[in-house]
N, C-alpha and C positions, 0 to 999 in steps of 0.2 A: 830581248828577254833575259831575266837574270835571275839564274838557281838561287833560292833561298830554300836551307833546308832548316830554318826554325819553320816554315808551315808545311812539313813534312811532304813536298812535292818527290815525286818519282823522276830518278835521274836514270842513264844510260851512260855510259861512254865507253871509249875506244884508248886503250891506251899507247898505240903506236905510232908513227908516223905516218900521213898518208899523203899521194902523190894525187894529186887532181888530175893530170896525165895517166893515171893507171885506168884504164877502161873494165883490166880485167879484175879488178879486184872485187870483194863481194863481202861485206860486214854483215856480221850479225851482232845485235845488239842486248841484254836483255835489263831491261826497266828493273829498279829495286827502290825502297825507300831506304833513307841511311839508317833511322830507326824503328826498330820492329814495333809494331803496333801490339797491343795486349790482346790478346782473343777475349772478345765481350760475350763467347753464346755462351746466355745461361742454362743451368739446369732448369728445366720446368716442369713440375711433376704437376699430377693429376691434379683436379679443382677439389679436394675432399676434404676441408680445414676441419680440425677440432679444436674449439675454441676452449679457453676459462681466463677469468679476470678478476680482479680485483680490484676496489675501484675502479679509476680511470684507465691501467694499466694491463692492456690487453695482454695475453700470452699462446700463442695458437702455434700450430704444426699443418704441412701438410706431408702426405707421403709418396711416393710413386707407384700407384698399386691401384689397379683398376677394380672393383668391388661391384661396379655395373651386373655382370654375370657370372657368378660365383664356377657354375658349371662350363664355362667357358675358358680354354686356353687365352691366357691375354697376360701372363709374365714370362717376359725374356727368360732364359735361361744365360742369357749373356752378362745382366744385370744385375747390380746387388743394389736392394732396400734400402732407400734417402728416405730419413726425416728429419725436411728441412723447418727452423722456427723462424719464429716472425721475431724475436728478442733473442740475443744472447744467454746460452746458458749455464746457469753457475754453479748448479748442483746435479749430475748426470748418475744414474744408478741403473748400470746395465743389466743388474740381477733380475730389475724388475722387466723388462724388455725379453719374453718368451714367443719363439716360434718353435712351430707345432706342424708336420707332417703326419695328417690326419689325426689320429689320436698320440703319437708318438713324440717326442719331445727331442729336437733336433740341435744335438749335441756340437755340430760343425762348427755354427755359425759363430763369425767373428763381429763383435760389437764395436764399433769405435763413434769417440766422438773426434769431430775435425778440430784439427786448430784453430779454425774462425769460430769454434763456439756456437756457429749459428745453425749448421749439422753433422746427424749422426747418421751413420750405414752400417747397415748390415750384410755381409759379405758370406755368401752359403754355398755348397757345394752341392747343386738344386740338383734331384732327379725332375726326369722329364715327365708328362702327364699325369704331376701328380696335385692331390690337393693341401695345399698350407693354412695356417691361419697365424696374424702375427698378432698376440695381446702386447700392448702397450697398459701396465698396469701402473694402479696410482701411485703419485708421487715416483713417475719414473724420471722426470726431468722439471724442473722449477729455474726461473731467473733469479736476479740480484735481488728484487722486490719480494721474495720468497711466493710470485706466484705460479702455481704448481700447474702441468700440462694435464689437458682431461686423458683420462684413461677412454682406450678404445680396442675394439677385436676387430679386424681386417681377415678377410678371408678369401683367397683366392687361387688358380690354378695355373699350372705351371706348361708352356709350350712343351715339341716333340721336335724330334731331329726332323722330320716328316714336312712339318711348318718351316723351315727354312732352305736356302739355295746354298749354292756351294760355288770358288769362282777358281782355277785353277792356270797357273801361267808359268809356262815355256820360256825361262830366261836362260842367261849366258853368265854364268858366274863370275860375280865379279861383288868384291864386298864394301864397294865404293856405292855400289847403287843399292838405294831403300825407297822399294813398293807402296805407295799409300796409297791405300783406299779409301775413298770418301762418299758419301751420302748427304746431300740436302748442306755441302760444303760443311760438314763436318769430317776430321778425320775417325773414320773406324779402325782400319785396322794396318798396317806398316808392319813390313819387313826385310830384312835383308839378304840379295841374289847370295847366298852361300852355297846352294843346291842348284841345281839345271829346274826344280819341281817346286813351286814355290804355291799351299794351297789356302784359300780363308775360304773357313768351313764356318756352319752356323749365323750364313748370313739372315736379314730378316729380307725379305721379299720387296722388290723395290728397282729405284733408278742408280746405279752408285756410278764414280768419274776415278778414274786410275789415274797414277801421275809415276815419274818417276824421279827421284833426289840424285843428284849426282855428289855425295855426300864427302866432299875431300877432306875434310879433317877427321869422316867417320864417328860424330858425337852425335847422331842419331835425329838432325834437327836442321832446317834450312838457314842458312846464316847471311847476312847483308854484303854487301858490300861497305867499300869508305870513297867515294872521289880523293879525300887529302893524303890517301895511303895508294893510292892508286889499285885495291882490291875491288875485284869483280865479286859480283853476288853468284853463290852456286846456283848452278841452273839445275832447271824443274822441266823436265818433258812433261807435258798431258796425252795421254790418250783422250782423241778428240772425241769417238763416238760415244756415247754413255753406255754402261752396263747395265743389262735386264736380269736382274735375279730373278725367279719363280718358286715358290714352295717346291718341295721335292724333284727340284731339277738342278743343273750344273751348265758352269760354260768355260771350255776351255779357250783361252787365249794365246795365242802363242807370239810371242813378243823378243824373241830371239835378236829380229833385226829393227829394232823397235828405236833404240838409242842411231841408228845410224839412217834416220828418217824415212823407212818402208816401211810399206801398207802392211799392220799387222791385221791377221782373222782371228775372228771367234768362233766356238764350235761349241752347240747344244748338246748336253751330256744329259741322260736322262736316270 
């Protein structure tokens, strides 16, 4: 068999010598591709399009904002307001884009549009349990075709500390190693051992997978290997068990002897 790494195959190797006579010797190995692959998960926000056209030339949005149950907790508080379009857009007027904390007009919030043009977010400084509503007013956004986004009022309420778990962990300081927490193979939240107490609060209720970065150049990110440079890929410990967040509970972990491959425990914090 013969590495080719135009079809991006996963390599390993050893860069020492080794004696076939050594009995006692014991490799460990860890797989990498040479080149990082792009992360494809897209954003997916809720199914709630507002459409307008013109002739042929559709122009719609949708938003991420549940509107099923107005009276019902169902926006993060972790989150900020995507509205994502289906065209490019060329003419963007954030004045007209108002949110609204019950009757009161919510001075925080920060408008932008992305550099792809294709969306905007709005970034708020959300109290908890409370109710919003975001007007999207007309002619807030139009494409190149000058067709204009339908104006719309979204109305909805905002989670409680109450509604979320909390996951705390017992490390060994050390500022090489960076915490990622993951969900559904997503990374949520990362950090680095600087303190012995290391906490992510405001989780959402759920299965998440711990890992931890042995991070040697310290740029906050896992980085490849080369075969033709003879560099190793930094290695990623998993905490094997999954993590059980629960609304208003906690779990502490204690992962002190975690990197030096013992069984770490969990402990329900309530």
């Amino acid at each position: 068999m013969r590495y080719d790494s135009s079809q991006a195959e996963k390599i390993a190797f050893y860069q020492n010598s080794v004696q076939p006579s050594d009995s006692q010797l014991f490799i460990e190995l860890y797989t990498f591709l040479e080149k990082n692959k792009k992360d494809t998960a897209a954003f997916t926000p809720f199914k709630r399009p507002s459409s307008s056209s013109k002739g042929n030339i559709p122009f719609s949005y949708t938003v991420n904002i549940d509107t099923t149950q107005v009276i019902k907790r169902t926006f993060d508080i972790n989150d900020s307001i995507w509205i994502v379009f289906t065209d490019s857009v060329a003419q963007f007027d954030d004045t007209k884009i108002r949110l609204f904390q019950d009757e009161n007009y919510d001075a925080t919030s920060i408008i932008k549009l992305d550099t792809g043009l294709q969306k905007a977010f709005i970034k708020v400084e959300w109290q908890q349990d409370a109710l919003y509503s975001l007007q999207l007013q007309k002619n807030f956004a139009q494409n190149k075709s000058n067709v204009q986004a339908k104006a719309d009022t979204f109305r909805f309420k905002t989670k409680k500390e109450s509604d979320y778990g909390y996951l705390q962990l017992s490390v060994n300081i050390n500022k090489k190693h960076l915490y990622m927490l993951y969900k559904d193979n997503k990374l949520i939240r990362s950090q680095i051992a600087i303190d012995t107490l290391i906490t992510f609060s405001l989780l959402t209720p759920g299965d998440y997978q711990l890992s931890v970065l042995q991070d040697e150049n310290e740029n906050g990110k896992w980085d490849s290997g080369n075969l033709l440079l003879a560099k190793q890929p930094e290695v990623v410990r998993r905490f094997q068990e999954q993590i059980k967040i629960k609304a208003n509970w906690g779990n502490k972990l204690n992962l002190q002897n975690f990197n030096e491959k013992k069984k770490s425990t969990v402990t329900n914090l309530k």
